[in-house]
C-alpha positions in Angstrom: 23.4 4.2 10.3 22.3 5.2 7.0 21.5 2.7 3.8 21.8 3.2 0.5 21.0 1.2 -2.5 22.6 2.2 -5.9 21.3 1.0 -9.3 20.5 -2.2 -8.1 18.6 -4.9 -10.3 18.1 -9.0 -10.1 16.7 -11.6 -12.3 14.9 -14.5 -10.8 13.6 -17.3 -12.8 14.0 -15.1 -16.4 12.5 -12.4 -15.1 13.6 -9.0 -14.0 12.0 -8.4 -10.8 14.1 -5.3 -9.5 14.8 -2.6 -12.0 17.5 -0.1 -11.3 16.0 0.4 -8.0 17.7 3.8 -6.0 17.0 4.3 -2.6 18.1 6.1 0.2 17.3 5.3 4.0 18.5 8.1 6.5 20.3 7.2 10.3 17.5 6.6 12.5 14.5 6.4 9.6 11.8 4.2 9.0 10.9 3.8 5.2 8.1 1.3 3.8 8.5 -0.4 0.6 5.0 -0.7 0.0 3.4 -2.6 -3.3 1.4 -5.0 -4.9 2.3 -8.7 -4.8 5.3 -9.1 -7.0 6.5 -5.8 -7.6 9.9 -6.8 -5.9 9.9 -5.4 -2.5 10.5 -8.5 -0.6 13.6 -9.1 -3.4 14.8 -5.8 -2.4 14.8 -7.0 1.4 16.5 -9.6 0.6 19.4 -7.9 -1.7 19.5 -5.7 1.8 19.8 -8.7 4.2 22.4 -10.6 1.6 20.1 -13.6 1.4 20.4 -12.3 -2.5 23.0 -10.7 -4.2 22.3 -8.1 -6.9 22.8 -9.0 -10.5 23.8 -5.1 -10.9 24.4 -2.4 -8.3 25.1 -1.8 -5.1 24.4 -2.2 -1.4 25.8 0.3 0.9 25.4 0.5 4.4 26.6 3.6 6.5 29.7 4.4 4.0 30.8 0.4 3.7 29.8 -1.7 0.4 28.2 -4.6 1.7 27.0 -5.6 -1.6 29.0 -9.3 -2.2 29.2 -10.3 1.8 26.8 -12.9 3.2 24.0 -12.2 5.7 26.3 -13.5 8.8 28.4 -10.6 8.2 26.2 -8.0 7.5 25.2 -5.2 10.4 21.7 -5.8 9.4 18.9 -8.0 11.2 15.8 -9.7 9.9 11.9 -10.2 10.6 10.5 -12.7 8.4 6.9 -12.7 7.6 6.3 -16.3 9.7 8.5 -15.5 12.4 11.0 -18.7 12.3 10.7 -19.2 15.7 12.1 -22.9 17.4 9.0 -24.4 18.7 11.2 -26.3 21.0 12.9 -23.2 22.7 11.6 -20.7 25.1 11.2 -17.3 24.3 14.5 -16.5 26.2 16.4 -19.3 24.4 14.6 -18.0 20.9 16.1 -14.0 21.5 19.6 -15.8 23.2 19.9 -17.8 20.1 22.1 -15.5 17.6 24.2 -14.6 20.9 24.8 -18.2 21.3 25.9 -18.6 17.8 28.6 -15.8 18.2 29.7 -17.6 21.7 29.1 -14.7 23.7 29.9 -15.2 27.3 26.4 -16.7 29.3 26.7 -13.6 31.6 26.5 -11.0 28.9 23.7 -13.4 27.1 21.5 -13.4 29.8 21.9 -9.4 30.5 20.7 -8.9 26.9 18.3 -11.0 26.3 16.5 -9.8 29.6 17.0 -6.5 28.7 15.6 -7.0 24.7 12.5 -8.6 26.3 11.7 -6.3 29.0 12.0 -3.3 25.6 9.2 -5.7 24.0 7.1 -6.5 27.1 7.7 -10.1 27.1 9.4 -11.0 30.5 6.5 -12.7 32.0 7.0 -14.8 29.2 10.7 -15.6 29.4 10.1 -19.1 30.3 7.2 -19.6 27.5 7.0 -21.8 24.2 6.5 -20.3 20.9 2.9 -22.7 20.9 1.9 -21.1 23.9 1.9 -17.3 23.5 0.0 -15.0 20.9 0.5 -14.2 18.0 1.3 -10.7 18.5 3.6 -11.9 21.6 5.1 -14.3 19.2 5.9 -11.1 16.9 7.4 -9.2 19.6 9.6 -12.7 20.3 11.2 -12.4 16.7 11.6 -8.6 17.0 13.8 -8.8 20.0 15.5 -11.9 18.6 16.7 -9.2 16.1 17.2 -6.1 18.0 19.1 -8.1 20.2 22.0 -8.3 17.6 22.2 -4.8 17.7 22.1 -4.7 13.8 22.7 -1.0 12.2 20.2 -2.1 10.3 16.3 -3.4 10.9 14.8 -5.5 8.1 10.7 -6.4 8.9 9.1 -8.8 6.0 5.1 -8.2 5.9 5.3 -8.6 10.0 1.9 -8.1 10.6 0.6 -9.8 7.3 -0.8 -13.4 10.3 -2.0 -10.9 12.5 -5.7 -10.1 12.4 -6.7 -6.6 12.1 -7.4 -5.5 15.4 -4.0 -7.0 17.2 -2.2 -5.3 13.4 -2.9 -1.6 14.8 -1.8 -2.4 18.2 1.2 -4.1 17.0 2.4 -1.6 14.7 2.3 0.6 17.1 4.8 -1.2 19.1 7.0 -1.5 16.6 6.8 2.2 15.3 7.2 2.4 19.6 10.6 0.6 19.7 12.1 1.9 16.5 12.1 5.3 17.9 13.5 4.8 21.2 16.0 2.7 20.2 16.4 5.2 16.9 17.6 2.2 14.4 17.6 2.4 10.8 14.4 0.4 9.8 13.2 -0.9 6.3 9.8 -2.9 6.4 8.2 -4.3 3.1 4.0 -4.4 3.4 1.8 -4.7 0.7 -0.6 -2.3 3.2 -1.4 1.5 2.6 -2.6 1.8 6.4 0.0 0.2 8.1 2.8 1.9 5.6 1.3 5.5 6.1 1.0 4.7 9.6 4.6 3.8 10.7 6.7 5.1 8.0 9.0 8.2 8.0 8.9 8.0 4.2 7.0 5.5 1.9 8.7 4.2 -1.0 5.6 2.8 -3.6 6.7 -0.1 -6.1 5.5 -1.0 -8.9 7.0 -3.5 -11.4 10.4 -3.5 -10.4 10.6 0.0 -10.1 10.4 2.9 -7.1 7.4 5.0 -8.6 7.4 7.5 -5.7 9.4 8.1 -2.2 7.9 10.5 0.0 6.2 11.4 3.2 3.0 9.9 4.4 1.0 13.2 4.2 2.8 13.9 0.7 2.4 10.8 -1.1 -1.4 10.4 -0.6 -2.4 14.3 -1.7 0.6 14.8 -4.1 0.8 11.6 -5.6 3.4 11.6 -8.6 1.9 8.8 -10.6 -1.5 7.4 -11.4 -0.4 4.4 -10.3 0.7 5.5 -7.0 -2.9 7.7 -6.4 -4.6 4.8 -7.2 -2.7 2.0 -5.3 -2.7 4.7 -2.0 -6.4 5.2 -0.9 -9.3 5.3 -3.3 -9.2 7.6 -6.2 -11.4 8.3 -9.1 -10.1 8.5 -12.4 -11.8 10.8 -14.8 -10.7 11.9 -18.3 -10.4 15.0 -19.2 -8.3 18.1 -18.2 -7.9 21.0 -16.2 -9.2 24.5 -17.6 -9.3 27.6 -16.0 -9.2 26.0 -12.2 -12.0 24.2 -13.3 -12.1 20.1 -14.2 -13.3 19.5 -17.7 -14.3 16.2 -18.3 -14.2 14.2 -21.7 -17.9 14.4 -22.0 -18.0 17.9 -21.7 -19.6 17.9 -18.1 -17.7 21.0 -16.4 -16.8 20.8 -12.6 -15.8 24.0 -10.2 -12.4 22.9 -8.4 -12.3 24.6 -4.6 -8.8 24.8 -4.7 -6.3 25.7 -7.2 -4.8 23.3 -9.3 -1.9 23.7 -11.8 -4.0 23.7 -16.1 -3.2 20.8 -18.4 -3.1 17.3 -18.4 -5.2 14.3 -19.9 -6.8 12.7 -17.0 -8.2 13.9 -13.8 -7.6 12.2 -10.0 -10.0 13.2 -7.5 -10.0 11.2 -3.9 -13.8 10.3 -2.9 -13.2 13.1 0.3 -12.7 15.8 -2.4 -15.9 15.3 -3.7 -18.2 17.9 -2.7 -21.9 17.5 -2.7 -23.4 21.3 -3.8 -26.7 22.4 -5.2 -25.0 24.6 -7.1 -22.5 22.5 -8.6 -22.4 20.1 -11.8 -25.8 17.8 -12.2 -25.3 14.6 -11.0 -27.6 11.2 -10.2 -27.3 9.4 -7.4 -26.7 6.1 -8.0 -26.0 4.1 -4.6 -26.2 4.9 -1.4 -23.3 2.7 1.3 -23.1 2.8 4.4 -19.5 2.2 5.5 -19.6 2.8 9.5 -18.1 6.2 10.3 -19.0 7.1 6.8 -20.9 6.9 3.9 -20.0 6.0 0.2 -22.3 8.1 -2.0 -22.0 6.5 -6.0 -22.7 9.2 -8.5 -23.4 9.3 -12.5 -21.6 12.3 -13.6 -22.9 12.9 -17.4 -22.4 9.5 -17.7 -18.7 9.0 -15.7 -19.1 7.4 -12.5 -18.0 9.2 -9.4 -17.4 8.0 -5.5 -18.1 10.3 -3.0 -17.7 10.2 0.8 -19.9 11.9 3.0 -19.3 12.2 6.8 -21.4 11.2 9.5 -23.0 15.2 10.1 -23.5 15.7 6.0 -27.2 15.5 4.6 -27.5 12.4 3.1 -28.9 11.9 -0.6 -31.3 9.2 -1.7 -30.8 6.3 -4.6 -32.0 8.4 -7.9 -31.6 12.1 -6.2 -30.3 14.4 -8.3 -27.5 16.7 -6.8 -24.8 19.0 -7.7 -20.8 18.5 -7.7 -17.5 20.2 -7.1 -14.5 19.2 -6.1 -12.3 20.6 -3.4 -9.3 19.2 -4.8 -8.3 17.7 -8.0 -5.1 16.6 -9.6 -4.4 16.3 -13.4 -2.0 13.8 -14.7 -0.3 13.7 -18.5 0.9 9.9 -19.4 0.4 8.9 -15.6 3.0 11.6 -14.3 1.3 14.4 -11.9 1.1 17.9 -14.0 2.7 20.3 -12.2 
């Protein structure tokens, strides 16, 4: 079932934290509100969920306006970032405990619940406390306790944000792993790149209030429409100057050769670290630090007095502190009052 949000803004404490927000979410999809801390993503879960109610606008779930009813009678289910499991129940009594609230018969409970846990890979835990399980199990444990509602709609708050990094990729995984056989409408609000341009269908970026960009993974970090969302989506540098003749012309002067084809104009120049292209040929630059960073290294340049990052992978000659070297770039994207040129 689709979702659709229409205009919708709120005030919280004299302060608007959404701003005319629009967004669509297709039957079956998986968007990421993604954004720094307080840019109103978890506000626009919560508008979703009905644990807020818009000030303006409206909340529309597969065709019906859900905008004014209360969370109890909304087709939507939520994860919250600390999970809210009882630490008195079992994991079977935690997922059974919205069925219980509707006075479902204890047949039908029990066929559910069993069936929701089996999904997340938790029946050898059916018996379990909350205190004695994982983390990542303990996630899985509030997952089904939603899914098991059967809600057209799946709402995840930061759900790997207590995780540590390691048990994060494995459990996303999972997640982006249940959402697709089960093929439910999912929002999730992270404040993390990876895990967003991991999971998502489409990534909505946030930024004061306001949806700055929705797009596919792939699309959003090479085609970013804003300067905010390139630099808040991987690293970036930010150069001024414009694009000239397929070449990057920087403030100073200081001309650099662009690989690939870029559209002329603009009063600042993005180029990812990646694009950075390490040629004798290419503009003069010095070498200012050398980082390793594992599986690659993070090259710090001085180009005619901008500084540039550059990433070299593990097979590419590696320059020393105070070499001089040249510069191109095999991509490079020029931007006009923070909007993308072109």
């Amino acid at each position: 079932m689709s979702l659709h949000l229409s205009g919708v803004s709120k005030d919280l404490g004299g302060r608007r934290i959404v701003d005319d927000l629009d967004l669509d979410v297709d039957s079956g999809e998986l968007v990421c509100l993604l954004g720094p801390s307080g840019c109103g993503k978890t506000t626009t879960l919560r508008m979703v969920a009905g644990f807020l109610i818009p000030d303006v606008g409206k909340v529309v779930i597969d065709g019906r306006d859900v905008t004014n009813l209360p969370p109890e009678r909304r087709p939507t289910a939520m994860v919250f970032q600390n999970y809210a499991l009882w630490p008195h129940m079992t994991v079977f009594d935690n997922v059974a405990f919205p069925l219980k609230l509707r006075k479902l018969p204890r047949a039908e409970i029990a066929t559910r619940v069993e069936a929701m846990l089996e999904l997340v890979g938790l029946t050898h835990h059916l018996r379990s406390r909350p205190a004695h399980i994982s983390g990542g199990e303990q996630q899985r444990v509030a997952l089904a306790r939603a899914l098991v509602q059967e809600p057209a709609v799946l709402l995840l708050d930061e759900p790997l944000s207590n995780l540590d990094a390691k048990l994060r990729v494995r459990v996303r995984e999972d997640i982006r792993d249940i959402q697709q056989r089960l093929g439910i409408t999912t929002l999730v609000v992270t404040h993390d790149q990876d895990e967003a341009l991991s999971i998502g269908d489409r990534v909505a970026v946030m930024n004061g209030g306001r949806i700055e960009q929705v797009a596919p993974p792939d699309t959003l970090y090479h085609q970013p429409a804003t300067r905010f969302v390139g630099g808040f989506v991987g690293a970036m540098n930010s150069l001024s100057g414009s694009i000239e003749n397929g070449k990057a012309v920087l403030a100073g002067g200081t001309v650099v050769a662009v690989l690939t084809p870029c559209a002329a104009g603009g009063t600042e120049i993005a180029v990812r670290p990646e694009d950075v292209v390490l040629a004798p040929d290419g503009a003069p630059a010095r070498v200012e630090r050398v980082v390793p960073r594992g599986h690659f290294t993070e090259i710090v340049l001085d180009l005619g007095g901008t500084g540039l990052r550059a990433y070299l992978g593990p097979d590419d000659p590696r320059p020393a502190p105070d070499d001089t070297t040249g510069v191109r770039f095999r991509r490079a994207l020029g931007y006009a009052d923070g909007q993308l040129i072109g």
